[in-house]
TIVEXMAR-129765 format. One record per atom (N, C-alpha, C, O): residue in one letter; atom name; x negated, y, z. Coordinates in Angstrom, 3 decimals. Atoms other than C-alpha are relative to their C-alpha. Layout:
% residues N
<A,CA,<X,Y,Z>>
...
This chain:
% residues 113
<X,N,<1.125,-0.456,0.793>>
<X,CA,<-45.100,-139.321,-134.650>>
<X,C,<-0.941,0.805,0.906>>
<X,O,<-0.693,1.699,1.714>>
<X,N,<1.175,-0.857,-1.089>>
<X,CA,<-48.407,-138.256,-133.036>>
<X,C,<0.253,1.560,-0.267>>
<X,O,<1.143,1.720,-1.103>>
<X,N,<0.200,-1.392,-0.146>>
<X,CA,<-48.777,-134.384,-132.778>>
<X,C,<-0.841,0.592,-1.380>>
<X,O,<-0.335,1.363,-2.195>>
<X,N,<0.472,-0.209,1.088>>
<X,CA,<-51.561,-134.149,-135.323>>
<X,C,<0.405,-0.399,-1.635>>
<X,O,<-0.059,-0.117,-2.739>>
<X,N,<-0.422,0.957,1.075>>
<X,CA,<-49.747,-136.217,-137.582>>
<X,C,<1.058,1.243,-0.486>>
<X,O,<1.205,1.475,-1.686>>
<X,N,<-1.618,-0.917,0.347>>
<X,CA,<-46.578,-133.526,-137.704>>
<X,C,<-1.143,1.387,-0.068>>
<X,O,<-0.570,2.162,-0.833>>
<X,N,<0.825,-0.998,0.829>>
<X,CA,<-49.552,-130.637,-138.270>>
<X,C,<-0.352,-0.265,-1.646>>
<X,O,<-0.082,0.443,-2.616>>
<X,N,<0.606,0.098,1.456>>
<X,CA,<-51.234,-132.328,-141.293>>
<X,C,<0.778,-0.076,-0.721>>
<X,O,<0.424,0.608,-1.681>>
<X,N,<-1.231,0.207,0.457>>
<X,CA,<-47.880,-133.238,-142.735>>
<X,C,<0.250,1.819,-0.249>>
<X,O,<0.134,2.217,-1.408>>
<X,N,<-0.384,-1.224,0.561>>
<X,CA,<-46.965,-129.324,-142.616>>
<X,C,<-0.705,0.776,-0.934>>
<X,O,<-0.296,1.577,-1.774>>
<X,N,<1.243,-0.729,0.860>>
<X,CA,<-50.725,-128.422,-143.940>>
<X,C,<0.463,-0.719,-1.074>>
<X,O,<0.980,0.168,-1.753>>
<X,N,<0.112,0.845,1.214>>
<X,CA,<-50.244,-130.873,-146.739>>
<X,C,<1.020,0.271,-0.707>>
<X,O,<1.164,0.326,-1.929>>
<X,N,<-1.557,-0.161,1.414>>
<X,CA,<-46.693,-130.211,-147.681>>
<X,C,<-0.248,1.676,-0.399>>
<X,O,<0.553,2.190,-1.179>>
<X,N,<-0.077,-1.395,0.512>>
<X,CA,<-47.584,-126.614,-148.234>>
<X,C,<-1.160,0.177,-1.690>>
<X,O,<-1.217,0.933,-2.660>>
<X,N,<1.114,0.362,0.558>>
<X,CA,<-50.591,-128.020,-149.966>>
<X,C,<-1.044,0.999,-0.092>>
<X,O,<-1.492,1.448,-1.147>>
<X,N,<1.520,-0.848,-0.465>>
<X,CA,<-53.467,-125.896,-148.576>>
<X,C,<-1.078,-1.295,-0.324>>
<X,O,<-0.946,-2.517,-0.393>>
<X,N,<1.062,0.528,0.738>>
<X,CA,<-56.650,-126.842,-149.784>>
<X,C,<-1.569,-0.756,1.225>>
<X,O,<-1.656,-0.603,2.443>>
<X,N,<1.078,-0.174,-1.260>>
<X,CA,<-60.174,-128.101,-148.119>>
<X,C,<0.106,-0.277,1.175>>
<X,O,<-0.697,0.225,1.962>>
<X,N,<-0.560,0.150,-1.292>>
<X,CA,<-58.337,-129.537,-145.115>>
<X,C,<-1.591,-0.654,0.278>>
<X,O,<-2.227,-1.373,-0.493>>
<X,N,<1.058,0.938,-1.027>>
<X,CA,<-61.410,-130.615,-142.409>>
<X,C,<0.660,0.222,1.306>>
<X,O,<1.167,1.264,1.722>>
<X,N,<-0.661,0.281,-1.249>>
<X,CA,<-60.168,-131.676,-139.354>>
<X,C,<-1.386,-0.687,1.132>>
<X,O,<-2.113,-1.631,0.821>>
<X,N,<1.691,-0.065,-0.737>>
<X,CA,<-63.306,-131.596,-136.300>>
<X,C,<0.865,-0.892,1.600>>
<X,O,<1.628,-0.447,2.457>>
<X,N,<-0.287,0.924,-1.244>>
<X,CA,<-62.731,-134.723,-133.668>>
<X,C,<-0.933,1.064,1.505>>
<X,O,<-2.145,1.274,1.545>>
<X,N,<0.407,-1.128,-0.661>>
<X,CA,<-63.148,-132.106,-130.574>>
<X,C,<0.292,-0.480,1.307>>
<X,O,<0.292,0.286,2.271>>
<X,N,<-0.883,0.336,-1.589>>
<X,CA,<-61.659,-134.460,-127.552>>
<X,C,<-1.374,-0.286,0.567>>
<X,O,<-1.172,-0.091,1.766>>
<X,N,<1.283,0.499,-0.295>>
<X,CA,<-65.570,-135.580,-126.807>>
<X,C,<-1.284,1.760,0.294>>
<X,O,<-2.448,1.860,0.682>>
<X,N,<0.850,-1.607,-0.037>>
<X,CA,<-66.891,-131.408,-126.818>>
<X,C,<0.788,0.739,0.476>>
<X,O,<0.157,1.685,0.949>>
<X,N,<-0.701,-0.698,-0.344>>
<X,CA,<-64.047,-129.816,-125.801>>
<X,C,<0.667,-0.231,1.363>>
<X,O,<0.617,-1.442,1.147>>
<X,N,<-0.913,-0.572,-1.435>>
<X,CA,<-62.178,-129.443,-122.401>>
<X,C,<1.449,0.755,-0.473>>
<X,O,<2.409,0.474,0.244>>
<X,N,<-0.835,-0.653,0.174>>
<X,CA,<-59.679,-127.263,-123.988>>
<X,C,<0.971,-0.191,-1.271>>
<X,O,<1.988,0.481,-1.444>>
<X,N,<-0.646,0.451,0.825>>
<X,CA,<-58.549,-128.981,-127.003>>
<X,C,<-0.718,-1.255,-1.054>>
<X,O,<-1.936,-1.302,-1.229>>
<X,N,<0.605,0.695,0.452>>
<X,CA,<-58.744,-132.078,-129.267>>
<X,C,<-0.475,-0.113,-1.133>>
<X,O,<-1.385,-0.915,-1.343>>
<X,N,<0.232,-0.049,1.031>>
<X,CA,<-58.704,-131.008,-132.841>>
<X,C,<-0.081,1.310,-0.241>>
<X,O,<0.579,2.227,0.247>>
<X,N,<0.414,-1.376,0.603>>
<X,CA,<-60.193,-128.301,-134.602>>
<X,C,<0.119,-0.086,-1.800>>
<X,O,<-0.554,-0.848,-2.494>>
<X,N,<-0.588,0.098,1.282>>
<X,CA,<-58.445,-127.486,-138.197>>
<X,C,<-0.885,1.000,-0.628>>
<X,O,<-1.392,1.998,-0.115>>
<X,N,<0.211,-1.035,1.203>>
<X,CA,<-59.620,-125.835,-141.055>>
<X,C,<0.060,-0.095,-1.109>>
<X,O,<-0.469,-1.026,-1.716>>
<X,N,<-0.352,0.126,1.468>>
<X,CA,<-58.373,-124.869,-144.334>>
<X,C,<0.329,0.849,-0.890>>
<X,O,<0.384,1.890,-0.236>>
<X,N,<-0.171,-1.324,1.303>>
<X,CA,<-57.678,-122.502,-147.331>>
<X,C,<1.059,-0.174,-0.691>>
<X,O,<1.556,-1.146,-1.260>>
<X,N,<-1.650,-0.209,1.011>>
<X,CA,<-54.548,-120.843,-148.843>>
<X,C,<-0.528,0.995,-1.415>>
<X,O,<-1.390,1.781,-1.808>>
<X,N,<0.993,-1.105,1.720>>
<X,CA,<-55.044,-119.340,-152.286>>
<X,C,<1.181,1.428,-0.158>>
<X,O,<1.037,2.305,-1.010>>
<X,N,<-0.570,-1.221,-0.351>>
<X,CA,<-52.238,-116.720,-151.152>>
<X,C,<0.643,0.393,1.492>>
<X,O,<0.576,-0.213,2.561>>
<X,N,<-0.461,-0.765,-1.259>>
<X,CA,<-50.573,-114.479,-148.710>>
<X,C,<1.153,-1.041,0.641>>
<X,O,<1.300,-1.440,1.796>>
<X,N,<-0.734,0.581,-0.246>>
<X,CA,<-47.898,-116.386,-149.104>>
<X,C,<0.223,-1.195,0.704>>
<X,O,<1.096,-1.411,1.545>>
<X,N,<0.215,0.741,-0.896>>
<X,CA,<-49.337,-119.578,-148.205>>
<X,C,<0.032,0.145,1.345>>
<X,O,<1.017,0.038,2.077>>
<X,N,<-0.080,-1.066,-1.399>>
<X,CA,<-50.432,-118.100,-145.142>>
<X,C,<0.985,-0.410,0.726>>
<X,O,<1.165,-1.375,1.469>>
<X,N,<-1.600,-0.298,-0.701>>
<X,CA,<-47.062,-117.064,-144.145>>
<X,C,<0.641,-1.177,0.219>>
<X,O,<1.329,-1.398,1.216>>
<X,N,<-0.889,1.547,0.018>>
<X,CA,<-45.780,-120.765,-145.078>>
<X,C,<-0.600,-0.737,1.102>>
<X,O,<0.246,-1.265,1.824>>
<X,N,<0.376,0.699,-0.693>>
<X,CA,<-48.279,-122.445,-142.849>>
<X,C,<0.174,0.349,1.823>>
<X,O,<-0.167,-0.279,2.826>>
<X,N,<-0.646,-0.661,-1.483>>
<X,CA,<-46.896,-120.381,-139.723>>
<X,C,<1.347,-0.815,0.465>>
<X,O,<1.471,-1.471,1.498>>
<X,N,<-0.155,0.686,-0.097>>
<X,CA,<-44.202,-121.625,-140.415>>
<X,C,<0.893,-1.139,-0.276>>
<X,O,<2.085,-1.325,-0.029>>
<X,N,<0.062,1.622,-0.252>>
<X,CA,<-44.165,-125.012,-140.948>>
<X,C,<-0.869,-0.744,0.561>>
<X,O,<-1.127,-1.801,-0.015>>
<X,N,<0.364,0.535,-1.073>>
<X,CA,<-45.925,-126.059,-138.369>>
<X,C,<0.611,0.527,1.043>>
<X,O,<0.598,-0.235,2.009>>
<X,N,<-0.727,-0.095,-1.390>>
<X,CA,<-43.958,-124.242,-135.721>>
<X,C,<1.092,-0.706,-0.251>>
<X,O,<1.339,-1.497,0.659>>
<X,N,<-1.154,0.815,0.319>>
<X,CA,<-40.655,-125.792,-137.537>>
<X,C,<-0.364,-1.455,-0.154>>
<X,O,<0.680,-2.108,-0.150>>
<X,N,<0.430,1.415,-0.066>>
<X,CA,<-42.554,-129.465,-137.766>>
<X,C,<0.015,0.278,1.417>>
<X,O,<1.192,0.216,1.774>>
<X,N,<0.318,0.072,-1.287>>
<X,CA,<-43.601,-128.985,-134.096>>
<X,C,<1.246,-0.606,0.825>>
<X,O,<1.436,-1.595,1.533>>
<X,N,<-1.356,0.061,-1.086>>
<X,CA,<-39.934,-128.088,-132.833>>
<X,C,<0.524,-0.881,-0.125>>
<X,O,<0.882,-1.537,0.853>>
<X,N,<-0.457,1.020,0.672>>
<X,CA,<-38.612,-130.486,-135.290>>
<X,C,<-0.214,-1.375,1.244>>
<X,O,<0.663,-1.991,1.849>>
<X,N,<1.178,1.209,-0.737>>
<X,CA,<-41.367,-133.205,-133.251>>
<X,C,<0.705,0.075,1.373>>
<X,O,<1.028,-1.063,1.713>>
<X,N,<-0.518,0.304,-1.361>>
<X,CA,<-39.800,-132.531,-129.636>>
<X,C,<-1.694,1.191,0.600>>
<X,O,<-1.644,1.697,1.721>>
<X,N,<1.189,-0.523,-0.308>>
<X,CA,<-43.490,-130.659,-129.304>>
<X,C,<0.345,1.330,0.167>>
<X,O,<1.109,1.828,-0.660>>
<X,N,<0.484,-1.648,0.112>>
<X,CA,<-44.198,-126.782,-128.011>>
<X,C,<-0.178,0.877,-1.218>>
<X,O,<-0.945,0.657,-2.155>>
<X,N,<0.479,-1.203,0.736>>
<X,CA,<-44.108,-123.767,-129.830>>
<X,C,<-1.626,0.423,0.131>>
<X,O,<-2.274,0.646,1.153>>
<X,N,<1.250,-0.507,0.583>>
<X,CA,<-47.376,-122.810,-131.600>>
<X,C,<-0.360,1.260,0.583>>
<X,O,<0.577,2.038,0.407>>
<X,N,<0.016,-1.932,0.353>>
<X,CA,<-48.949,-118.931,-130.589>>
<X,C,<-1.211,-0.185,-1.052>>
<X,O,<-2.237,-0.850,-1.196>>
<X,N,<1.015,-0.410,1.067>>
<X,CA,<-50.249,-117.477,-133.501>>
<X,C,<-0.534,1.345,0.129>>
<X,O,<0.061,2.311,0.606>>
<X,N,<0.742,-1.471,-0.093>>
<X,CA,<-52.833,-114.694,-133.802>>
<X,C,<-0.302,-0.079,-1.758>>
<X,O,<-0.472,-1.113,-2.403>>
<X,N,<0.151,-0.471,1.016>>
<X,CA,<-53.294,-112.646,-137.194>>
<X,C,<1.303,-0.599,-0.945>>
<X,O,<1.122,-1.264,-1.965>>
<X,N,<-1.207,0.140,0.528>>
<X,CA,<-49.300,-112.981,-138.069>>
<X,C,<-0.005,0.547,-1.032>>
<X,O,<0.317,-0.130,-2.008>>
<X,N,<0.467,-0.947,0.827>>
<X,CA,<-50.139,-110.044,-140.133>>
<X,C,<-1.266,0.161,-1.473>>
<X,O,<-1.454,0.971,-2.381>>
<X,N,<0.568,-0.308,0.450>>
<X,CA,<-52.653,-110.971,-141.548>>
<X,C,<-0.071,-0.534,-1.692>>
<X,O,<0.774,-1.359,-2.038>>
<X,N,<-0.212,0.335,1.125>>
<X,CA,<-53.394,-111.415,-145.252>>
<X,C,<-1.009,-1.360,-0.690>>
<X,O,<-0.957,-2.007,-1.736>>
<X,N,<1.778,0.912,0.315>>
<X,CA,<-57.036,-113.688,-145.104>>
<X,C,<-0.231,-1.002,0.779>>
<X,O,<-0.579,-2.048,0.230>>
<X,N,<-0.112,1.135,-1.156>>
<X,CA,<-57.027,-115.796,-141.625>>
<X,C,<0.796,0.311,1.133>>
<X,O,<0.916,1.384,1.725>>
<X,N,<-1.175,0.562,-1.126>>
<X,CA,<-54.462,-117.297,-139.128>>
<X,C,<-0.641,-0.823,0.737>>
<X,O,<-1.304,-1.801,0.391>>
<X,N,<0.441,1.699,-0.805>>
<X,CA,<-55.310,-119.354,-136.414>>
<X,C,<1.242,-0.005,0.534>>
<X,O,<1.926,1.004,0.703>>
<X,N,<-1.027,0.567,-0.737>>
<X,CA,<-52.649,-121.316,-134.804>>
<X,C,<-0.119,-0.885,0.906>>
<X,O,<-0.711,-1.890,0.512>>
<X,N,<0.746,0.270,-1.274>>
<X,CA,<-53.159,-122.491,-131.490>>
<X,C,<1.323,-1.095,0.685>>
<X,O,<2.066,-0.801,1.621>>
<X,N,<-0.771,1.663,-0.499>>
<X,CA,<-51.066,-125.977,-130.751>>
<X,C,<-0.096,-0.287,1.171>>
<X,O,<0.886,-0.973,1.454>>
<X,N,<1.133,0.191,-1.173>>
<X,CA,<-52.997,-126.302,-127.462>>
<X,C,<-0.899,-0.897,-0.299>>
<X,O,<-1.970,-0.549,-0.796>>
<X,N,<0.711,1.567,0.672>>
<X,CA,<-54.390,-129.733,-128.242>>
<X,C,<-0.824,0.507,-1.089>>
<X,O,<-2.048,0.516,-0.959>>
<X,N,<0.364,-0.487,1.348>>
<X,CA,<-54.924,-128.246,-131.921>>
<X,C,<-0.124,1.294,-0.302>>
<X,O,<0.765,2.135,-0.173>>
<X,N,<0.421,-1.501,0.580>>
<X,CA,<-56.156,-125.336,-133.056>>
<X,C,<-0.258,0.056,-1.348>>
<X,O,<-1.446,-0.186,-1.557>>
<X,N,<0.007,0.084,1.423>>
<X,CA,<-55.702,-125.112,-136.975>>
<X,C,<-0.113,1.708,-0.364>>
<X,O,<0.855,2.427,-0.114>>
<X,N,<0.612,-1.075,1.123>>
<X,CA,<-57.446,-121.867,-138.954>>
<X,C,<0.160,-0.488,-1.589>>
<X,O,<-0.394,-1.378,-2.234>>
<X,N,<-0.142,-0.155,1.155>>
<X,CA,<-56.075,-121.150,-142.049>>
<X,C,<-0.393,1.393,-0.837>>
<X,O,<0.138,2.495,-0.700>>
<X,N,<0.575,-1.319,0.648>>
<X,CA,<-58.108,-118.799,-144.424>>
<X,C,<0.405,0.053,-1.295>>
<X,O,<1.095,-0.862,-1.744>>
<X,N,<-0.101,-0.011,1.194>>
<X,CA,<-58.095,-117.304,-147.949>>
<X,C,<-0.858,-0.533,-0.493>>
<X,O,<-1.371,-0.665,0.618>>
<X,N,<1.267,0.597,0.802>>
<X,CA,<-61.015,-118.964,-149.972>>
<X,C,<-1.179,0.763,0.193>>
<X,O,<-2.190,0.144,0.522>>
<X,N,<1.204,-0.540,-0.611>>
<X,CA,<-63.478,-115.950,-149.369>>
<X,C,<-0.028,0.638,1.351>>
<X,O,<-0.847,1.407,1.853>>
<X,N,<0.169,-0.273,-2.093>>
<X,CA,<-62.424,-115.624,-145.409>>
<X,C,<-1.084,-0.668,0.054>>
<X,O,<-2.189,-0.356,0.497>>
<X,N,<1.192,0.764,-0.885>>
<X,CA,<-63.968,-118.875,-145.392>>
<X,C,<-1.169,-0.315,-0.474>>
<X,O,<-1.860,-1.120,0.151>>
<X,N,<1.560,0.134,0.475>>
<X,CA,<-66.982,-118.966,-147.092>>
<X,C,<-0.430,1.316,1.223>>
<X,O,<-1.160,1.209,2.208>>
<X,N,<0.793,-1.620,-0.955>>
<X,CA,<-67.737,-115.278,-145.225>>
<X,C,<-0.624,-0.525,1.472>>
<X,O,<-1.774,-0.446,1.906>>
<X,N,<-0.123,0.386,-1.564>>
<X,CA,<-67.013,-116.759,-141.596>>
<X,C,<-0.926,-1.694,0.378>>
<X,O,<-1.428,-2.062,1.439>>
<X,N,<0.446,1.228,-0.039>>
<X,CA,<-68.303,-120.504,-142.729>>
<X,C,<-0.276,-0.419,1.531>>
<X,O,<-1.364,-0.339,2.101>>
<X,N,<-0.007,0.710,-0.688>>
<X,CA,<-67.000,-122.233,-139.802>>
<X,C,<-0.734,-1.030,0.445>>
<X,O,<-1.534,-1.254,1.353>>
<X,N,<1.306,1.156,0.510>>
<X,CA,<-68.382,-125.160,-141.049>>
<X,C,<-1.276,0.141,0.629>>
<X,O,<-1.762,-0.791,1.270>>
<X,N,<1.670,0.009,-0.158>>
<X,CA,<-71.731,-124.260,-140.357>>
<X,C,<-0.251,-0.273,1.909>>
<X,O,<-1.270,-0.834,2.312>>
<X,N,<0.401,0.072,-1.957>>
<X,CA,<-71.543,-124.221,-135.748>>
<X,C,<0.697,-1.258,-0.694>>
<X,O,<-0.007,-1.447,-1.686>>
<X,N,<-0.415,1.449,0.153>>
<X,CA,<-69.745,-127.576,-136.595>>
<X,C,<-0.254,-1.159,-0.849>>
<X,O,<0.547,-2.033,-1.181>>
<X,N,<0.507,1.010,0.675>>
<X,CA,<-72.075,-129.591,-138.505>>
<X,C,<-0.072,-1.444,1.348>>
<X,O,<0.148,-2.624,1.071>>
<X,N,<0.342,1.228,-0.425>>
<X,CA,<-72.776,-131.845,-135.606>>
<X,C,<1.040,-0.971,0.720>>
<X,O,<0.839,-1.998,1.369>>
<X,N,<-1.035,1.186,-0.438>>
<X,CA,<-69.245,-133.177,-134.858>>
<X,C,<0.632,-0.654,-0.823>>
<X,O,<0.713,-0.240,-1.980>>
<X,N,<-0.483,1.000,1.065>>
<X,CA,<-67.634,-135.801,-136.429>>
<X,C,<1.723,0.612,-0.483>>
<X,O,<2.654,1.151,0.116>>
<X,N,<-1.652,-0.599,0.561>>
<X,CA,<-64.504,-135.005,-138.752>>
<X,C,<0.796,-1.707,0.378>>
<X,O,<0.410,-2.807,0.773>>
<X,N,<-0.491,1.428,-0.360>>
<X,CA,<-61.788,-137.423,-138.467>>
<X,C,<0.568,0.159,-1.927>>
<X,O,<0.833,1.150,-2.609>>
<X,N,<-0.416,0.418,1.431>>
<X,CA,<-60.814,-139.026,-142.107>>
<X,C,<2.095,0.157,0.183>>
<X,O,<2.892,-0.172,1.062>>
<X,N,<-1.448,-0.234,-0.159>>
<X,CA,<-57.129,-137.862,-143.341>>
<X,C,<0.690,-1.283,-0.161>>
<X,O,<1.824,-1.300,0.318>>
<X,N,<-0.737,1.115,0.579>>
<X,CA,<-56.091,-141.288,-144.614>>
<X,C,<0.041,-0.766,1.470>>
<X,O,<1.091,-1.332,1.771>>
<X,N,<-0.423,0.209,-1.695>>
<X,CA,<-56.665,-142.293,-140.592>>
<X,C,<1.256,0.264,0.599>>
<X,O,<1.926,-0.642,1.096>>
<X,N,<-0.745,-0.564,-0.361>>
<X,CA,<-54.156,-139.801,-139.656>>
<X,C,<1.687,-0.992,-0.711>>
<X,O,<2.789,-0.973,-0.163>>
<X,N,<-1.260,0.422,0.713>>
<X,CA,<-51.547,-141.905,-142.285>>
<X,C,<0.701,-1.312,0.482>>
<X,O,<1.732,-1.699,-0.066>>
């Protein structure tokens, strides 16, 4: 199983919301996908830590580092390749990612299947 494939699988089974996923191998140097998505609690959060480091290890793939372990609103998790941000619903409106990344192409989830 590809790499991104054993991320979206952990985003999805937790069922976080708003998944966009930013095709980044054509702009980036430093990684190929750029995640983003919304938990409607803390808890989520906490779940999407992890299950994606336990999909990863599961995968034969590297341990994840995460920044804002602590926190209660946004996580990023840093795959190398992937970099997946997970917010609360008004992280991400506040921060609207979205908006510096109108001009790259998302990749469609049903691709990923």
């Amino acid at each position: 199983m590809k790499k991104i494939e054993v991320v979206m699988n952990a985003l999805e089974s937790i069922n976080l919301s708003d998944i966009e996923i930013y095709d980044m191998r054509e702009k980036s140097p430093f990684f190929d996908y750029f995640i983003i998505s919304s938990a409607t609690s803390d808890r989520q959060l906490q779940a999407a830590i992890s299950h994606i480091q336990n999909d990863l290890a599961e995968n034969g793939f590297a341990n994840a580092r995460i920044e804002g372990k602590n926190s209660n609103s946004w996580i990023l998790i840093d795959a190398k390749d992937i970099i997946v941000n997970v917010f609360t619903k008004d992280e991400r409106e506040y921060y609207n990612l979205e908006k510096m990344l109108v001009e790259i192409s998302k990749v469609d989830l049903k691709e990923l299947k």
